[in-house]
N, C-alpha and C positions, 0 to 999 in steps of 0.2 A: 262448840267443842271442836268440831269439822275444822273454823278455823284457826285456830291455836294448833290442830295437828299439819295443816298446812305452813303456819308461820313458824316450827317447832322446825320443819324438815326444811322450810328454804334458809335458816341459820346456820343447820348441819352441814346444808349444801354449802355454803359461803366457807364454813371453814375446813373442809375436807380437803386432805391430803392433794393437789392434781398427779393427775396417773405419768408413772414412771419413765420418763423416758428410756427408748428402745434402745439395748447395747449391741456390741458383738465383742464375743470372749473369741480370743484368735489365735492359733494352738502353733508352736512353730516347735518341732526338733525332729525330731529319726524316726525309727520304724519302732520301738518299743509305744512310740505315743500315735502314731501314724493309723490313718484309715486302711482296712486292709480289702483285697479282689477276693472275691470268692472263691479264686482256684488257690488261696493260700487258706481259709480257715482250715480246722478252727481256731488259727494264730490270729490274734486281736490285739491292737492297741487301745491303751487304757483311755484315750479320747473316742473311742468309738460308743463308750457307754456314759461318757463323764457328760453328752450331750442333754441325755434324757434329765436331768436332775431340775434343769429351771426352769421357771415358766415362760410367757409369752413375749415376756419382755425381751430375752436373752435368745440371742443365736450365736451358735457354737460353732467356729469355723477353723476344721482341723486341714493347717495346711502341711503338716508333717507328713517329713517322705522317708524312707527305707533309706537307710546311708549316706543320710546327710551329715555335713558336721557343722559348724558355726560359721567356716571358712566356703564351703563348698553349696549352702544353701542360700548364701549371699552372692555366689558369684554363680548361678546356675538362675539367675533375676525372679528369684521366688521371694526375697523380702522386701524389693522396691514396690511392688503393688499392694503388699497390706500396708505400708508406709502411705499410699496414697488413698488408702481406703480407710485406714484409723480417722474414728473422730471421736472428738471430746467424752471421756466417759466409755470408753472402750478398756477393753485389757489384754495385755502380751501376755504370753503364757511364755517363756524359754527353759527346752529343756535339751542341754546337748553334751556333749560326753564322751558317751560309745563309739563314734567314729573318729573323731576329734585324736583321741588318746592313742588310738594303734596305728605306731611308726612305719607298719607296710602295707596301709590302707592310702590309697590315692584321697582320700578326706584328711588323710592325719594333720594337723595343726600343732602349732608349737604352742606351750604353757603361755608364752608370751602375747601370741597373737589371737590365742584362747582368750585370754583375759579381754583383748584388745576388742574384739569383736565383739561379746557379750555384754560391754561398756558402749558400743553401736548400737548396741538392740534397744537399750535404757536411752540413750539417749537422743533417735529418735522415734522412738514410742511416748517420750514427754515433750520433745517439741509436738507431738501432736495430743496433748492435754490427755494421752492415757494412760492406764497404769502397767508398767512392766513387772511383771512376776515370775523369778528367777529358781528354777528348778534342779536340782542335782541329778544328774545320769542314774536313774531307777539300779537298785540293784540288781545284777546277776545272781543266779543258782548257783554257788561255789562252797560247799562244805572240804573242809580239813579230813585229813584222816582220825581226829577225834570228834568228829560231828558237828564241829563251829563253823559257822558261816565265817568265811574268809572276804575281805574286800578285794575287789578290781578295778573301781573310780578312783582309789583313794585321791592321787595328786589334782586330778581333774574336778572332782567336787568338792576338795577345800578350795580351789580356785573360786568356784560359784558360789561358796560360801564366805569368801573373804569378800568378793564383789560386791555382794548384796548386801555384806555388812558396812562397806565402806560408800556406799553408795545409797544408805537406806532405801534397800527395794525387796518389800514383800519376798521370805523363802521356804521354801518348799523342799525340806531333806529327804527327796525318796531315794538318797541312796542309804544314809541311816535307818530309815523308816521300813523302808524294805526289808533290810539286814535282820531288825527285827522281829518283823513278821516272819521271815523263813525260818530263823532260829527258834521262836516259840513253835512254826509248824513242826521242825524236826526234816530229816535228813528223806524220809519216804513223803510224810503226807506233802511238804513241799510240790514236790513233782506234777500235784494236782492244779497248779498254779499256773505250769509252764505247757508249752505244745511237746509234750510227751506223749506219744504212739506208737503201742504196738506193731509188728505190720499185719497190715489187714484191718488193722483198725479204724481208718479212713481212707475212701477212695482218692482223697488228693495227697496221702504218704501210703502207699502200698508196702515199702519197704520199712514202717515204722521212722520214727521220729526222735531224735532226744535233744532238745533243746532248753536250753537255761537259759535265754536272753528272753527270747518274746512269748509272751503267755497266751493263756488260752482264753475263752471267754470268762472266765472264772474268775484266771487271773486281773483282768484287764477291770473286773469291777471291782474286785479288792483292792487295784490300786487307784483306780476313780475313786474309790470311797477315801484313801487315804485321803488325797488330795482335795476334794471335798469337804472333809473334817480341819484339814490346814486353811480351805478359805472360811472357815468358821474362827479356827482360834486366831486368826492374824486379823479378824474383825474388818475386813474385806466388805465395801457396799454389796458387792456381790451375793453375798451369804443371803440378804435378804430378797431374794430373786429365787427363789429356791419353790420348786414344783409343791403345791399344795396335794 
């Protein structure tokens, strides 16, 4: 009996899955998705919790910085070394926008050269056999005076939306997605999302806080989940990587 259960398991053995090769997921945009210093919490980006999700296979490496744009994270040599560190089986994450879009911001980017560069990310992140996954600029806190969430990406994220359609590459609308989640929250509980403080309510804003771009810890895993939930329905290898 002993051995038939021996020759039962060296079959199993023979045809068992071999173990996953190790990736790295590799996070490039602004300060909404950006790792943040401890003398700015509790302002978080949504890559600071989106790490925890996968198991041992995956490491998550956010190289998003505060005020970058497409144009300015390229030429500041922050994407030539994940360029040379991408290998086969990896994944880009692009998500840029916010700085890109506003004409008196030293990152501002033209529509044209927006496209131009986000067309660089894609193309080479598959000369190096990984996958680029192309993100829309998260939405802002911006309600109407009748309570509706009003857009502020708009021109900027049909750009990353027409990219990724004309380019087949995995997308990710957290500016629609965003949109809404705040409008199902409403005009107050929203707020809960965002780094909004009283003053005195944290020693690193004494004088209180009202911000609608970058959220709080809160925020920042409601919108890891979204984005989590999109590498599920885009049917992403990834998804199976996912923390037991």
């Amino acid at each position: 009996m002993k051995r038939w259960i021996v020759i039962a398991s060296l079959i199993l053995t023979a045809f068992a899955l071999p173990p996953q090769k190790k990736i790295t997921v590799w996070l490039i945009g602004d300060s909404t998705m950006a790792n943040k210093e401890i003398k700015a919490y509790p302002e978080h980006g949504w890559g600071m919790p989106f790490g925890y999700f996968f198991d041992s296979t995956v490491t998550v490496d956010n190289r998003a910085q505060n005020g970058r744009s497409t144009r300015t994270f390229m030429e500041e040599n922050r994407w030539a070394p994940v360029v040379a560190a991408l290998q086969e089986g990896d994944y880009v994450f692009v998500q840029f926008g916010h700085n890109d879009e506003v004409k008196t911001k030293k990152s501002y980017t033209t529509e044209a050269q927006f496209k131009a560069n986000l067309l660089k990310y894609i193309s080479d992140t598959r000369s190096k056999k990984a996958t680029p996954v192309l993100l829309t600029p998260v939405a802002r806190r911006n309600f109407d005076s009748t309570g509706h969430i009003a857009g502020t990406h708009d021109i900027y994220a049909q750009i990353v939306r027409d990219v990724a359609n004309e380019n087949k590459v995995p997308l990710i609308d957290l500016d629609r997605e965003a949109q809404a989640l705040m409008q199902q929250w409403g005009v107050e509980k929203s707020k809960l999302l965002f780094n909004h403080l009283a003053p005195g309510e944290h020693p690193n804003y004494p004088n209180g806080k009202e911000d609608n771009t970058h959220f709080n810890e809160l925020g920042a895993r409601v919108i890891a989940q979204i984005v989590f939930k999109n590498i599920k329905s885009l049917g992403l290898e990834l998804a199976a990587r996912v923390r037991k």
